[in-house]
C-alpha positions in Angstrom: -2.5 66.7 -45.1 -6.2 67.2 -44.1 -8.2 63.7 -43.1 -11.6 62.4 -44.9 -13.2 63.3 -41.6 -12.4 66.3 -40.4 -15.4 67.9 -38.7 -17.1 66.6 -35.0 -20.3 64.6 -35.3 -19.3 62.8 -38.4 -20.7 59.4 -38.7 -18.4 56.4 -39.8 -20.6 53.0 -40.4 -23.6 54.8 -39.5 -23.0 54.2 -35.6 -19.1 55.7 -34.7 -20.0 59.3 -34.0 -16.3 61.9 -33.9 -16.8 63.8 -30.6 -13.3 65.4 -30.9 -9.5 65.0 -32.0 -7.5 64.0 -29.5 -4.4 63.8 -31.4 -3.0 63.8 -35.0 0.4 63.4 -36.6 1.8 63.4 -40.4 -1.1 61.9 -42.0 -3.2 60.4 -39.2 -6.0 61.6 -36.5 -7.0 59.6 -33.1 -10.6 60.7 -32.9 -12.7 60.4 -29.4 -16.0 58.9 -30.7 -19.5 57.4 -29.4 -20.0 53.9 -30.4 -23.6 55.0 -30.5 -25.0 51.6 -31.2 -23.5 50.3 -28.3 -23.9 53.6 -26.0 -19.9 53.3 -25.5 -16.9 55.9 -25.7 -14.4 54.2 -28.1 -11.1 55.8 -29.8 -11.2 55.8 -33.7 -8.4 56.6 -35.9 -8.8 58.0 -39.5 -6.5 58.4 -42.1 -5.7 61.5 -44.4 -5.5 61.2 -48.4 -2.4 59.4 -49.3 -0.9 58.5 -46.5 1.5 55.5 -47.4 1.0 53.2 -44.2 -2.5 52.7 -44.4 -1.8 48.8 -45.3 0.7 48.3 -42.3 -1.4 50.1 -39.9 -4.6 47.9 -41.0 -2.8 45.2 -40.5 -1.2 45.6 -37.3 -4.6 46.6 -36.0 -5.7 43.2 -37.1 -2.9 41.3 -35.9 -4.0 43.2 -32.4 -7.7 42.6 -32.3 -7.0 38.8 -32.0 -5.0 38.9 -28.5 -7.7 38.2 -26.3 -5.7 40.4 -23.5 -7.5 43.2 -20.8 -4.1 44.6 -20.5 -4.2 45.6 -24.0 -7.1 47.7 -25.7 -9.4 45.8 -28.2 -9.6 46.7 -31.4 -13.3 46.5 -32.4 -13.9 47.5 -35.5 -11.4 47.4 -38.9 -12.5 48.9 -42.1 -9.9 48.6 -44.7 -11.8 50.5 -47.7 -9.9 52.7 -50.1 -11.9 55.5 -49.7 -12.3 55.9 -46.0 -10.1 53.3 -44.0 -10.7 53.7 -40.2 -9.8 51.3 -37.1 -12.4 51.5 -33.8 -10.5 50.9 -30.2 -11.5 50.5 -26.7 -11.1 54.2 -25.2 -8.9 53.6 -22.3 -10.2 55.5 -18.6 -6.9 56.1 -16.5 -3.5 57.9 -15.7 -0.6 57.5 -18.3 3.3 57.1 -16.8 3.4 61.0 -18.6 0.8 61.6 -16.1 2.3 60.3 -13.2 5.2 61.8 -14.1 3.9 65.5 -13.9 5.0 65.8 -10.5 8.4 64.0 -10.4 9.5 59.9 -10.3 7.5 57.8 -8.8 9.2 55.7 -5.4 10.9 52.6 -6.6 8.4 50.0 -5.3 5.4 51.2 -7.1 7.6 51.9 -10.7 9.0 48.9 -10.1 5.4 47.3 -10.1 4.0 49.0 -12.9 6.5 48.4 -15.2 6.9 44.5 -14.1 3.5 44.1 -15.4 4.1 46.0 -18.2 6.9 43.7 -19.1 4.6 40.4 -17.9 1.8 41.9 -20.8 4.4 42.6 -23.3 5.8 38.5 -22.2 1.9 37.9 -23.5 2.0 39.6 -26.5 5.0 38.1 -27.7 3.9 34.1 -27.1 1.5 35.5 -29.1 3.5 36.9 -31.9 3.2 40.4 -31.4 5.2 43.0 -30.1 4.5 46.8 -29.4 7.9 48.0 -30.7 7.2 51.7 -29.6 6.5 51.9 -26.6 6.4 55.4 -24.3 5.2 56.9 -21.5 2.2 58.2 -23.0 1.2 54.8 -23.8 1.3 52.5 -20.8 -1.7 53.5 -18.0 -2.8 52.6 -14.9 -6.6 51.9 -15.0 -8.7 52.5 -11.8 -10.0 49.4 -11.4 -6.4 48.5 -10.8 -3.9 47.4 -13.5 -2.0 48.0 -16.5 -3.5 49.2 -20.1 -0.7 49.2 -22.8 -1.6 50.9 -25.7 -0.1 51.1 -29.5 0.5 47.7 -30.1 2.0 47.3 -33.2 -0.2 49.8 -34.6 1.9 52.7 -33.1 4.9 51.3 -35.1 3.0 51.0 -38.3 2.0 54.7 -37.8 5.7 55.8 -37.4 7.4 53.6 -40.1 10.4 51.9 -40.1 12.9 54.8 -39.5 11.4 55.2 -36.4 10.4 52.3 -35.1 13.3 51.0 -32.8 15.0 53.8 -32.4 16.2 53.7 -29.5 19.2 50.8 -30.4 20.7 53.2 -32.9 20.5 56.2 -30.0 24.0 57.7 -29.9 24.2 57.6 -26.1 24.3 54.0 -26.1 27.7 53.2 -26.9 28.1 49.5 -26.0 30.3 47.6 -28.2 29.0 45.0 -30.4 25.7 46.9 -31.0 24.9 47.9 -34.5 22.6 50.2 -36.2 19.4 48.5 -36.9 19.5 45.5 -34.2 16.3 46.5 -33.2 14.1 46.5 -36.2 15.3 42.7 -36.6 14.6 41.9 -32.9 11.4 42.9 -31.6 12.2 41.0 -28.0 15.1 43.2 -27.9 13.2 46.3 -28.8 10.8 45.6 -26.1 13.0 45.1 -23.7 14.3 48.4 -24.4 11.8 50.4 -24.2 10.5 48.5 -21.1 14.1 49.4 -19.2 13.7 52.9 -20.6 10.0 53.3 -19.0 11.7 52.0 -16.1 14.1 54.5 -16.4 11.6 57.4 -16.6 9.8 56.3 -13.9 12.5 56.3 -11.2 13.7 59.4 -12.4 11.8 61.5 -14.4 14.2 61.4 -17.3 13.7 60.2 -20.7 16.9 57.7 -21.1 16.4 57.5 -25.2 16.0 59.7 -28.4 13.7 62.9 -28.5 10.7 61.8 -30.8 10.0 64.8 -33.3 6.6 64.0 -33.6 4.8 64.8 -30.2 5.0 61.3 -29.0 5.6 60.9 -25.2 9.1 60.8 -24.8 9.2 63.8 -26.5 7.4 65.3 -23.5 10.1 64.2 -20.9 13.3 65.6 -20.5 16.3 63.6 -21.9 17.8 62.1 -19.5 21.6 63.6 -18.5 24.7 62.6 -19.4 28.3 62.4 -17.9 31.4 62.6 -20.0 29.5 61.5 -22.8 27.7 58.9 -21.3 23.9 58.3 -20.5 23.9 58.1 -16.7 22.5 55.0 -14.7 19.1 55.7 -12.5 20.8 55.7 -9.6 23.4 58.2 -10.9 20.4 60.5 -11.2 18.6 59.8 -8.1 20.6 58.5 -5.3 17.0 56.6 -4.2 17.0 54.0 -6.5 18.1 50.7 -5.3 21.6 49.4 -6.5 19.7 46.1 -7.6 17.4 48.2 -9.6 19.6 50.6 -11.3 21.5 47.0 -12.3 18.7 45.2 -13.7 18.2 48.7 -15.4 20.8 48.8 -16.9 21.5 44.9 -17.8 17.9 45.6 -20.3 18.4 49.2 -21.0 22.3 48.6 -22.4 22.8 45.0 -23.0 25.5 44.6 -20.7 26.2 41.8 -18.2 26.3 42.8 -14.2 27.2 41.0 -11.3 23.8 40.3 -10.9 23.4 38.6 -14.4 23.8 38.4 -18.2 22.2 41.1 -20.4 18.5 40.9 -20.3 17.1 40.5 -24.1 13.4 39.8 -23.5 10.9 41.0 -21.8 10.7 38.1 -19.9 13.9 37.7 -18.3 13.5 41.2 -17.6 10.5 40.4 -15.5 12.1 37.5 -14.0 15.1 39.9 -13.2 12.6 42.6 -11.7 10.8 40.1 -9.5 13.6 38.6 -8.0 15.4 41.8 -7.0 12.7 43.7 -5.7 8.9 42.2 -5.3 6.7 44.7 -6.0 3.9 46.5 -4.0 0.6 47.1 -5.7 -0.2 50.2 -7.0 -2.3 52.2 -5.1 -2.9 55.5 -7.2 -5.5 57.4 -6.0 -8.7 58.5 -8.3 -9.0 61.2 -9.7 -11.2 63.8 -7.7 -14.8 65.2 -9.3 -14.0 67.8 -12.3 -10.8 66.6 -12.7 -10.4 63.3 -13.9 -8.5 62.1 -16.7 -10.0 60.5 -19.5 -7.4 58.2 -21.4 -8.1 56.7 -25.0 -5.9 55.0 -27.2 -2.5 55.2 -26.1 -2.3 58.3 -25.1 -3.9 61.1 -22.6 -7.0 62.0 -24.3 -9.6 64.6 -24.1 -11.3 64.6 -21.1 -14.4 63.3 -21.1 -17.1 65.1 -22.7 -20.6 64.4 -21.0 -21.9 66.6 -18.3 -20.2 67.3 -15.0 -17.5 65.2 -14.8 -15.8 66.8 -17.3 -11.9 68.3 -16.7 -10.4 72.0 -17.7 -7.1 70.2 -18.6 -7.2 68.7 -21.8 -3.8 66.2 -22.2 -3.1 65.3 -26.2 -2.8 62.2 -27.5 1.0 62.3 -26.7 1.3 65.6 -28.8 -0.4 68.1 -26.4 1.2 70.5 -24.3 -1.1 71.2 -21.5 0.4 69.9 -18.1 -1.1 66.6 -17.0 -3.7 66.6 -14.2 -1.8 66.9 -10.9 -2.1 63.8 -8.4 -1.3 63.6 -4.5 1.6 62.6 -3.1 3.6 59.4 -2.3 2.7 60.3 1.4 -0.2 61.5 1.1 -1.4 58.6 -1.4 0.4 56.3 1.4 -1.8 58.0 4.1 -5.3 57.8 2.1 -4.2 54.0 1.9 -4.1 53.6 5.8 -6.9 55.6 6.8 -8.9 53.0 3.8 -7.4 49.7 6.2 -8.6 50.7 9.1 -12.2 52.0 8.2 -12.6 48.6 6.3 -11.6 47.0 9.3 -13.8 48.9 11.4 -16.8 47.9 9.0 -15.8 44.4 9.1 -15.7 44.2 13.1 -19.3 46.0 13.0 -21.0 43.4 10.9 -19.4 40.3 12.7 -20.8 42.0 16.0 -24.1 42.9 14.7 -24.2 39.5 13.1 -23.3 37.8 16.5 -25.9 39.9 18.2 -28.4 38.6 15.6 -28.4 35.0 15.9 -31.8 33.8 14.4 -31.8 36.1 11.5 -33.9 34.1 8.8 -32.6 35.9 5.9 -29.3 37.4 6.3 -28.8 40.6 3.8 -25.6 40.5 2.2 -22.9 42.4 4.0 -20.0 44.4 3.3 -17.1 42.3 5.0 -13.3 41.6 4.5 -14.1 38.1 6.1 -12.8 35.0 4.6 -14.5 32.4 6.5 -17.3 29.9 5.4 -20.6 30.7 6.8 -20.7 27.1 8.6 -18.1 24.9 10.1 -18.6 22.1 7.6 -19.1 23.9 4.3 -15.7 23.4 1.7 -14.1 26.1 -0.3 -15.2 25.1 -3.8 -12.9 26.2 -6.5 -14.3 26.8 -9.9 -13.5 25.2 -12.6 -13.7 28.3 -15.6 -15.4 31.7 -15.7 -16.8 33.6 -18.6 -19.1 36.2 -19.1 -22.8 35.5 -19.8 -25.1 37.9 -21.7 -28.3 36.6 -22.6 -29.3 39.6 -25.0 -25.7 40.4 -27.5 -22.7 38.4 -28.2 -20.9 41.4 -26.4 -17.7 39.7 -24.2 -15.4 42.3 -22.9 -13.6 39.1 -21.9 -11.1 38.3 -18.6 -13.4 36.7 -17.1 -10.7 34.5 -15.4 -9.3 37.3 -13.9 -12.4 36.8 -11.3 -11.2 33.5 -9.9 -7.2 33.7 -10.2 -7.4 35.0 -6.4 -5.5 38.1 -7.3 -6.4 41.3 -6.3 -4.9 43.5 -8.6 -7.2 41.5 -11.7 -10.6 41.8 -12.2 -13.2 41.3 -15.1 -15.4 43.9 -15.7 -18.9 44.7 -18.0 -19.0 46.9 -21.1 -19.4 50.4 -20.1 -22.5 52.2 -20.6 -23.2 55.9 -21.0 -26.3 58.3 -19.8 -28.0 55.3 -18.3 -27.1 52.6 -15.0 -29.3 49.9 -16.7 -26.6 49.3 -19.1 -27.4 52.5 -20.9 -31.3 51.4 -21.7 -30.1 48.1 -24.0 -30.3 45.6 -22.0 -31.5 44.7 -18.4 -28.9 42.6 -17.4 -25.4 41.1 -17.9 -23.3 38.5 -16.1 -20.2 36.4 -14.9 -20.9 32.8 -15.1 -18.9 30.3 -13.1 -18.7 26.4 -14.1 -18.3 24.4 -10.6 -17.4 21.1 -12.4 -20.4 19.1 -10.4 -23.8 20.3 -9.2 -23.1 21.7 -5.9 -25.4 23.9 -2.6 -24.1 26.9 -1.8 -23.7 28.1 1.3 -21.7 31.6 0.9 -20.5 33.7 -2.1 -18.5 36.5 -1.5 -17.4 39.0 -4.5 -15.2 41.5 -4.2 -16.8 44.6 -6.5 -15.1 48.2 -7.1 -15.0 51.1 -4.7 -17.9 53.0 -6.2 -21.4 52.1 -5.2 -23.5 50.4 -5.9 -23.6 47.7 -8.2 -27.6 45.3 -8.0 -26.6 42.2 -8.2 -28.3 39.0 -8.1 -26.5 35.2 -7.0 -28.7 32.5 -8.9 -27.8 28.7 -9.7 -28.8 26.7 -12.6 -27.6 23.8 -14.9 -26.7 25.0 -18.2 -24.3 28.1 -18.8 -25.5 28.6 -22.6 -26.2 32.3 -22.5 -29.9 32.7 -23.8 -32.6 34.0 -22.2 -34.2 31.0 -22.5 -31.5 29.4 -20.1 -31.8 32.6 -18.5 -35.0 31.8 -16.6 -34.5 28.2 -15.4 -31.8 29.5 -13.1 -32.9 29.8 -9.4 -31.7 33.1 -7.4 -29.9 32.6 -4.0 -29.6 36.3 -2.6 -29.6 39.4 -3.9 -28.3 42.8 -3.1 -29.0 46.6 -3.9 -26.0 48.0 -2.6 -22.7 45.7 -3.5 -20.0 47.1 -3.4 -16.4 46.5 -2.6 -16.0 43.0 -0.7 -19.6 41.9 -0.2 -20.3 38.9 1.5 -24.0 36.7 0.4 -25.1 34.1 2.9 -27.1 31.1 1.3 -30.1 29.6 2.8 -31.8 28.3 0.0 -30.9 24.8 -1.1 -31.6 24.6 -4.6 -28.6 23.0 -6.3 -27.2 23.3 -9.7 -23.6 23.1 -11.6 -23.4 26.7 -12.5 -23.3 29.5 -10.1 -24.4 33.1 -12.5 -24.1 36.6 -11.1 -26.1 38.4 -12.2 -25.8 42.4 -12.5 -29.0 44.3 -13.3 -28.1 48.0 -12.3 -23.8 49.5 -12.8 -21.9 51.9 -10.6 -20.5 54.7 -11.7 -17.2 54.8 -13.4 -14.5 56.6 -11.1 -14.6 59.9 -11.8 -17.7 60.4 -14.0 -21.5 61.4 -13.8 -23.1 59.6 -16.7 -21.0 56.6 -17.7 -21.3 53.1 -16.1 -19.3 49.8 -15.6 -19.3 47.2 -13.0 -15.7 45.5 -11.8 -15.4 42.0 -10.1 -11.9 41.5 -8.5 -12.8 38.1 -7.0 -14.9 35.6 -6.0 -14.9 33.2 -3.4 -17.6 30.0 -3.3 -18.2 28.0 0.0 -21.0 25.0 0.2 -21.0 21.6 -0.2 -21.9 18.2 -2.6 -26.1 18.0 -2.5 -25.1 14.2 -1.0 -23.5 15.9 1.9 -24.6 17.6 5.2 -23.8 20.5 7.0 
């Protein structure tokens, strides 16, 4: 079957513009497009004539776009019309598990913390009512600002139909008594779980512990995993590396059967409860990729690279149906290595700019600096915790939303802007964007400090006002506190102006570059830490 739109540089709505097809199957195409109103890279999918799931897929994608998640792509943009149905996702920027994968199983700690917060999204999904119920490989990334992306949700399902949605409890290998064809389809907890035990699986071994898909899909890309008399073999059967509490908790999800170490794990959230408590995770620490050879990940899958100037990779990875070999990525050690030699030079910065700020006593005006330091900047100033976060545009209703993820003291979470192509000043739209922080009382600042993304440099401006409704009006009443030209990473803003207010805004007028590319920009905000006081009180 052939789609509606089948050619690059078709127009859908008069602003999605198809750049290229990234991957199709029996009746559908995942298309790399430009949101052109917008200046954005988004994933589209089109349908061809007469395919028969148009109506689940629609709905799924529906059912989607209202789980206000950032470990989950948005779904922007539905159109449900007879003659030209198409659904418009975020395009997704970072390595799949199929990538990772390319050069053998990841260590134990780090696939043990990717796929608990796979399972902690998935716990999400489900409070909300939805489940993924086909999940792969190819689908679950790790972005580079540092986190999960799980792609598919629901929508892959609805693309594959019934008789193959769930496979993997009618899988021939899994032999467990009391399990019966179809137990899946009726469960979707169980389903997840699964398939969460089974990415486990492939990623401490390298081995895909299920049924082959027939259609391209990621699994299909792994080798099955091996069997002894007849039986699929544990992870720790296949590598002797893995953990005996792992390869138990494994196998508790993956085949529904009690172990010492517990009952059979039949959600995806006493599977993360089981993960956490027998083996706390490190954070991830996967490298980016290096100029010319980045990976540019849309919906679900590994994508075409992407296609504006220089940045742009020879190795073009499918939409989980490609056969070209993923990009290749260091190392455990030498990843391990990079990560040390990053400690100490940050360390080395921080120690520069205590000194130099030591040697400079009576500095009126303190420019903000680049340090790892936590404390106030005087004696009796108070850590003041925010009440909320949200994003504040004063031009669009755009809210790429998280904005919490900025305050839960995590590191591994972070909000971030819409990103913008051809353009650092939000691609020529707008002048400015921002993150908006309710204090719960008026309140003088005396110290912000942000902690921004690796790249530089994002322009940034700390101001202070009394109303957080996000007009331009509003806009201009606010007072700014310190600026800076160059943040990046943790950047630390001293206060010296005592204006007060209730609502602390920062304010981003210029983005760094997206890891790995030339021409498209975003700005990340891990977290942020307030010191200052009540106007009523000194020091």
């Amino acid at each position: 079957m052939s789609t509606y739109t089948s050619e690059p540089g078709t127009r859908l709505a008069g602003r999605y513009r198809l750049v290229d097809q990234v991957n199709e199957g029996a009746g559908w195409t995942y298309w790399k497009a430009t949101d052109e109103t917008l200046a954005r890279s988004v994933t589209v999918l089109t349908f061809a004539t007469g395919f028969p799931r148009v109506a689940e897929v629609i709905t799924a994608a529906r059912a989607a776009s209202r789980l206000n998640d950032p470990r989950f792509p948005q779904v922007f943009d539905v159109e449900d019309a007879d003659q030209l149905p198409y659904v418009v996702m975020e395009w997704v920027v970072g390595e799949s598990l199929l990538d990772m994968l390319a050069e053998g199983p990841l260590d134990p700690p780090h696939a043990v913390a990717l796929v608990l917060e796979a399972a902690q999204a998935i716990t999400a999904a489900q409070a909300a009512g939805l489940a993924h119920l086909r999940l792969s490989p190819a689908c679950l990334h790790w972005t580079p600002g540092g986190g999960v992306k799980i792609a598919g949700l629901g929508i892959d399902a609805a693309l594959a139909g019934p008789e193959l949605t769930g496979t993997g409890l009618t899988d021939p290998e899994l032999t467990d008594p009391g399990l019966t064809a179809g137990q899946g389809v009726e469960d979707p907890a169980l389903t997840d779980t699964r398939d969460l035990a089974r990415l486990l699986y492939a990623a401490l071994t390298g081995y895909w512990p299920g049924q082959q898909s027939t259609g391209g899909s990621g699994p299909g890309l792994l080798p099955p995993a091996p069997e002894t008399d007849g039986a699929l073999c544990t992870p720790r059967q296949v590598s002797a590396g893995v953990p005996a509490s792992i390869d138990a908790v494994t196998c508790q999800a993956l085949f529904q059967r009690p172990s010492r170490h517990g009952p059979a794990l039949s959600t995806p959230a006493m599977f993360a409860d089981a993960l956490a408590s027998v083996a706390p995770p490190v954070p991830m620490m996967l490298p980016a990729a290096p100029a010319g050879g980045t990976t540019a990940s849309g919906y679900g899958r590994d994508l075409a690279t992407n296609p504006y100037p220089a940045a742009d990779a020879d190795t073009r990875s499918r939409h989980g149906g490609g056969s070209s070999r993923p990009p290749r990525r260091r190392s455990t050690v030498t990843r391990a290595v990079i990560s040390v030699v990053i400690v100490i030079v940050l360390a080395a910065i921080g120690v520069a700019v205590w000194s130099a700020s030591r040697s400079s006593p009576n500095s009126a005006s303190p420019s903000p600096s680049r340090s790892q330091s936590t404390s106030p900047a005087a004696s009796g100033d108070l850590l003041l915790n925010p009440v909320s976060a949200n994003s504040f545009d004063a031009v669009s209703t755009d809210d790429p939303g998280g904005a919490h993820y900025a305050i839960d003291g995590s590191p591994s979470t972070y909000w971030h802007t819409d990103y913008y192509l051809g353009n650092s000043v939000f691609g020529g739209l707008k002048t400015g964007t921002g993150l908006i922080l309710d204090m719960g009382k008026e309140v003088r600042l005396s110290q912000v400090m942000i902690q921004f993304g690796t790249l530089c440099c994002t322009h940034v401006d700390i101001e202070i006002g009394n109303s957080d409704t996000p007009t331009a009006s509003t806009l201009k009443t606010f007072t700014t506190l310190q600026s800076s030209t160059s943040a990046v990473n943790a950047t630390t803003f001293n206060i010296t102006n005592d204006t007060t207010g209730r609502y602390v805004l920062i304010w981003i007028t210029d983005l760094p570059p997206e890891t790995g590319y030339t021409t498209q920009y975003q700005a990340l905000i891990y977290n942020v830490v307030v010191h200052g006081s009540a106007p009523g009180q000194s020091g």
